[in-house]
N, C-alpha and C positions, 0 to 999 in steps of 0.2 A: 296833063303831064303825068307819066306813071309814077305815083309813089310819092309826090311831092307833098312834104310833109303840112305845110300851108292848106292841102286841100283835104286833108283827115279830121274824121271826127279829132273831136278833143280826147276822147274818153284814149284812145289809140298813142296819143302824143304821151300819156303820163307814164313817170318815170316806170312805177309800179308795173303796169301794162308792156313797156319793153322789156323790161329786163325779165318778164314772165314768159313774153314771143322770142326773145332771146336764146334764152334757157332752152326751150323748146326746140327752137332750131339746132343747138348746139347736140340735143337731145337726139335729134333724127338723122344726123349728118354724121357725127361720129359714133353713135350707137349702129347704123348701118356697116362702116366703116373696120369698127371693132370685130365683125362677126367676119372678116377674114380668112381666119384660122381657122374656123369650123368648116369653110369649103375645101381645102390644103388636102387630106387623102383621100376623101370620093372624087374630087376632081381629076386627081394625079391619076387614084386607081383606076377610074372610069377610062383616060386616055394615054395612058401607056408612060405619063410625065414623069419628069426625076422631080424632089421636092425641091432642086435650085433653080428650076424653071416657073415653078409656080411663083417660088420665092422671088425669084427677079421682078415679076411682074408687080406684086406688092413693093417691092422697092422701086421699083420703076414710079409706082404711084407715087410712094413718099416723097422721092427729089422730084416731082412734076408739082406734083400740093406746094413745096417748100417756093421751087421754081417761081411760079405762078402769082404766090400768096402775096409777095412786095407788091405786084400788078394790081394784082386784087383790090389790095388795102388802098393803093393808089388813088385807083379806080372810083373807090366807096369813099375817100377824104373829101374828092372832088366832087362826084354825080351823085353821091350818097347811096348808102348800105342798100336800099330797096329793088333797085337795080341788079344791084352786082348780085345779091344773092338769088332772086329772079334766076339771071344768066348761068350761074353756078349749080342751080338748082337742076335745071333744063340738061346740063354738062352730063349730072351726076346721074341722072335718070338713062340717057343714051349711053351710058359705060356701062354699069351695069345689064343694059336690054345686050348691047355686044359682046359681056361675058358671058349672058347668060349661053350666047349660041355661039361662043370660041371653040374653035375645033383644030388651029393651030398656035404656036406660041406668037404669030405675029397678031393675030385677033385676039388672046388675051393679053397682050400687050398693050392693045389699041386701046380695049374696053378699060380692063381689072388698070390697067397704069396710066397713060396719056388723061383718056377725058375722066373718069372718078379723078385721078388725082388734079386736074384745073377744076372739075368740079368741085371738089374740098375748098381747093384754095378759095373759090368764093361764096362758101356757106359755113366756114368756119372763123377761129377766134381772132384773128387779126382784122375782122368786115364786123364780127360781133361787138368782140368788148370794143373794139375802135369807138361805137355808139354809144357802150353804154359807159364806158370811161367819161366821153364828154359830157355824159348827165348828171353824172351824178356830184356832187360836193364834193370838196378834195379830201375831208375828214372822213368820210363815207366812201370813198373810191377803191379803195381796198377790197374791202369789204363786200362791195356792191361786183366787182370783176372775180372777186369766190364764188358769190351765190352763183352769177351764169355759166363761169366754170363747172360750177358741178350740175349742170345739166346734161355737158358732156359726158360725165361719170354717171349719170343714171343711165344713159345712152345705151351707155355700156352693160350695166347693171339690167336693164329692162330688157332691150334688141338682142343680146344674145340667146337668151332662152328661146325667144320667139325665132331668133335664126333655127335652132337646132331640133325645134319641134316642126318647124318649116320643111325643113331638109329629111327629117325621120317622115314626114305623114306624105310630102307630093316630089322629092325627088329635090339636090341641088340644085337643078337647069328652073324649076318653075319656083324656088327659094329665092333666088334671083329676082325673078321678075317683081315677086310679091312686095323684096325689099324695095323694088323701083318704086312703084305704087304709095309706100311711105316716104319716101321722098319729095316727091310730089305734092306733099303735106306744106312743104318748106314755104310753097310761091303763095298761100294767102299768109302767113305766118310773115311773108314777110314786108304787109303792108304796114306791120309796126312801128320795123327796125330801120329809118331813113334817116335819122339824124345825119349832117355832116361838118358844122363848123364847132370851133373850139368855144366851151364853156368860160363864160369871162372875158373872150376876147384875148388879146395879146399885142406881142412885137412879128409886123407884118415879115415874110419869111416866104421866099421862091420853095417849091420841090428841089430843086437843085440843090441850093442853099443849105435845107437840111439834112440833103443826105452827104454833102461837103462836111458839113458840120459832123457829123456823125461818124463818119471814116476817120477823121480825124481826133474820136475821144476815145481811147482804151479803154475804159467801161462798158462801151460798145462791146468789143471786141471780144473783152472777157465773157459777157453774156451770151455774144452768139455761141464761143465757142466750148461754153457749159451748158448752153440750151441744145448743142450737138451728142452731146453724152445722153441727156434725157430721151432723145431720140432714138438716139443707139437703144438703149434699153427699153425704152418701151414699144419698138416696133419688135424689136427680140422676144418678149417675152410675151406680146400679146398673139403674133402670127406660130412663135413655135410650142410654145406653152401646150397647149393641146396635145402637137403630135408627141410630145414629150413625155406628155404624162401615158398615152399611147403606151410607148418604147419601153416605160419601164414597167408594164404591166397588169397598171389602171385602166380602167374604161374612158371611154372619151367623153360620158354624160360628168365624171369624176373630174375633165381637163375641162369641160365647158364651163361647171359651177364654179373653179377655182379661177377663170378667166370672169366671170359675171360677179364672183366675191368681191374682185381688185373694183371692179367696177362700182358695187355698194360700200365700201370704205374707201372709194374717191369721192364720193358724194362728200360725208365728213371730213373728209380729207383735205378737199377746195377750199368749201366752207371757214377749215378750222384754218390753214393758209391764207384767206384772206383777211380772217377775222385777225390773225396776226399778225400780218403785216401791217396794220394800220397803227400798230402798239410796238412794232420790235422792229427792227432794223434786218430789211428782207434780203440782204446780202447773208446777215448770218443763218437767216432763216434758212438758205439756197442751199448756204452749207452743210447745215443739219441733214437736209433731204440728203444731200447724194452720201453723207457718211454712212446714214441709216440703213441706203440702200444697200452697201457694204456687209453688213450683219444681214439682212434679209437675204442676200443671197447666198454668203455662206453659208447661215443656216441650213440653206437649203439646199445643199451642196451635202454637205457635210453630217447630217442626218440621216438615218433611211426616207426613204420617199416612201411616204402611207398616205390616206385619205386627211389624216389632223396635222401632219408637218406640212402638207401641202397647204389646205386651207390658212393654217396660220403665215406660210409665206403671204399668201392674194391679202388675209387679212393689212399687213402690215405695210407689202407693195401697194396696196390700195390705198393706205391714210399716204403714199409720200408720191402718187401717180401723177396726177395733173396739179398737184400742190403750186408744182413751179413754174404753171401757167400765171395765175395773179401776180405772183411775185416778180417772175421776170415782166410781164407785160406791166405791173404799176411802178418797176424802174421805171423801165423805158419812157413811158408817159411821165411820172415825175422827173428823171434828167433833161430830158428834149423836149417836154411840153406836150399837147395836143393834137397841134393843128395837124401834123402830119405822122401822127401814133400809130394809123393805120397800116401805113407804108414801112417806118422803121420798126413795128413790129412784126412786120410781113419779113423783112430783111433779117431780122434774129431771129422768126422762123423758119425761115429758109437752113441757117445751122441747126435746127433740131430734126429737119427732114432729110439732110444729106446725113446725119447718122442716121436716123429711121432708115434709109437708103441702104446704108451699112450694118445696119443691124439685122433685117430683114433678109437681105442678099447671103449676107457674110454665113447667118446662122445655116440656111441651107447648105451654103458651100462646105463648111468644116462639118457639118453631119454627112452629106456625102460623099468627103474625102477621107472621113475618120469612124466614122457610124454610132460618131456622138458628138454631142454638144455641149460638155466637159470640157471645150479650149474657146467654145463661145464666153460661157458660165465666166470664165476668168477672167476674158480680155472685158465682159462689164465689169468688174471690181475693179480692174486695172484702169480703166477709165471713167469707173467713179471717184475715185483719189485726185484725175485731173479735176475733175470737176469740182470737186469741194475747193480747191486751192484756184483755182480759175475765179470763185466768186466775193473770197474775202479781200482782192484792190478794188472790187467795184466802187466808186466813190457816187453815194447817195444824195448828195445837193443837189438842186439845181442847177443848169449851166451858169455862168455870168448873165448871159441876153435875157433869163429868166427871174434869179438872182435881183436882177436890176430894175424891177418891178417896182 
């Protein structure tokens, strides 16, 4: 039986040992992922594309990853993680090989959005921390969903450079492929990560059941639709970031390092997020992010744009980046429980990729209709404000059916 965790060494089953194959994974799935932006104008330029066509297709990905990602987690509650990210793996490898040789928008559609983005959805964090959530001790659960959080953030930090020296030494079309080839990395990595039933045990509970349950708590609701803002802005700023720094007169090695900085102060970033979520009350923690983002992008707005106002934006967008990965996914797991965290955090995923959706699309659209991204810039602070006030009714107990333990 592929992957069944009954037939792995021991050494593979300890907690230690996932959450390290975890990290990893998290590592080579979205640090692939993240280097996006560095194809956007050899791609365009090389084929005559306007930057909302590219753009689309990156958002195309995002709501297909979101789409998917409930299935996904589904998927890996039930057959367990080893599987799904297998599957996922194999996705992401054939999207990539079809961008590599797209030559109209319906092939990079196919590849750059449809299969990468169901690929994501099953090699990233609602198939990930789903596992390692259940391992870990609820005192430690925090804590332990930062650490592989910020593998994601190295991802980013480590793959992007190698994106951009990839693309400088043999060309975007064979950068591509190279990236595919690390992907590939994923399918022994992930004879780790198979975990699938809930730590402790519980009160037995249909898939139906849960996600009944769940429509029906406004704390839900709240979180999807502040994990939708996160979205929005980090698919914004990580796809056009680049060409941005571009437009205003910087070099693109200048737009790459400021994209790979966000990257190394998410690492500390995760980290210090989950470290405190385990000690502070991660509704207001949520809060803090999206205010902080506020000032970071004014700043950056509202400065001249140099090499040290830039970097210090990535600096500061990077400690508040995937911070509110831990913190929304150890609600969820502490409101609704376990057994099906992979699924209902797939579903408040799914809100942070229809903004990704929107955030990615949208930015194109208003640079091509305005030949700037000055009414992008805005409408995230404008919806960073919902997002702060979105996350302080979340109500942090456990339901009653848990409660009553």
């Amino acid at each position: 039986m592929l992957f069944s965790s009954s037939s792995l060494p021991v050494f593979l089953r300890r907690p230690a040992v996932v959450m390290a194959c975890g990290a990893l994974i998290l590592t080579l799935a979205m640090g692939v992922r993240h280097t996006g932006g560095l194809f956007l104008q050899p791609m365009t330029l090389d084929h005559g594309w306007s930057r909302e066509l590219f753009s689309f297709s990156i958002a195309l990905q995002n709501l297909l990853w979101g789409v998917f990602q409930p299935f996904a987690g589904a998927f890996a509650d039930r057959h367990g993680a080893g599987r799904t990210l297998v599957g996922g793996a194999l996705l992401y490898i054939l999207g990539l090989v079809i961008m590599a040789h797209a030559d109209s928008a319906l092939g990079l559609n196919l590849g750059a959005g449809l299969l990468i983005g169901m690929g994501l959805s099953g090699t990233t964090f609602s198939v990930v921390l789903g596992v390692i959530g259940r391992m870990a001790a609820p005192e430690k659960r925090s804590l332990a969903l930062g650490i592989a959080s910020a593998g994601g953030s190295f991802g980013q930090f480590a793959v992007l450079p190698v994106g951009q020296g990839l693309i400088t030494a043999f060309g975007w079309q064979d950068a591509l492929l190279w990236m595919a080839v690390g992907i590939a990395f994923i399918i022994p990595l992930a004879a780790a990560v198979t975990g699938t039933s809930e730590r402790g045990g519980g009160v037995e509970q249909s898939l139906r059941q849960a996600l009944a349950e769940a429509m029906r708590t406004p704390s839900f609701h709240f979180l999807f639709w502040s994990f939708f803002v996160c979205g929005f802005q980090t698919a914004f700023v990580m796809l056009h970031l680049p060409a941005y720094v571009v437009d205003m007169g910087l070099s693109a090695n200048i737009g790459m390092s400021a994209v790979a900085m966000i990257g190394l102060f998410n690492i500390f970033g995760s980290f210090l997020s989950g470290w405190l979520g385990g000690l502070y009350s991660k509704k207001w923690l949520l809060a803090w992010i999206y205010a902080l983002r506020i000032v970071a992008i004014l700043a950056l707005m509202l400065f001249p744009l140099s090499p040290l106002t830039l970097y210090v934006f990535a600096a500061v967008m990077g400690l508040l980046w995937l911070g509110t990965v831990p913190l929304t996914s150890g609600l969820v797991g502490h409101i609704f429980g376990l057994r099906y965290v992979g699924m209902l955090y797939g579903i408040v995923f799914l809100g942070h990729q229809i903004g990704g959706f929107l955030g990615a699309w949208l930015g194109g659209r208003i640079f091509d209709l305005s030949g700037s991204y000055e009414m992008a810039w805005w409408l995230s602070i404008a919806l960073s404000v919902m997002a702060a006030a979105l996350s302080l009714p979340v109500r942090e107990a456990p339901l009653a059916r848990l409660a009553a333990r």
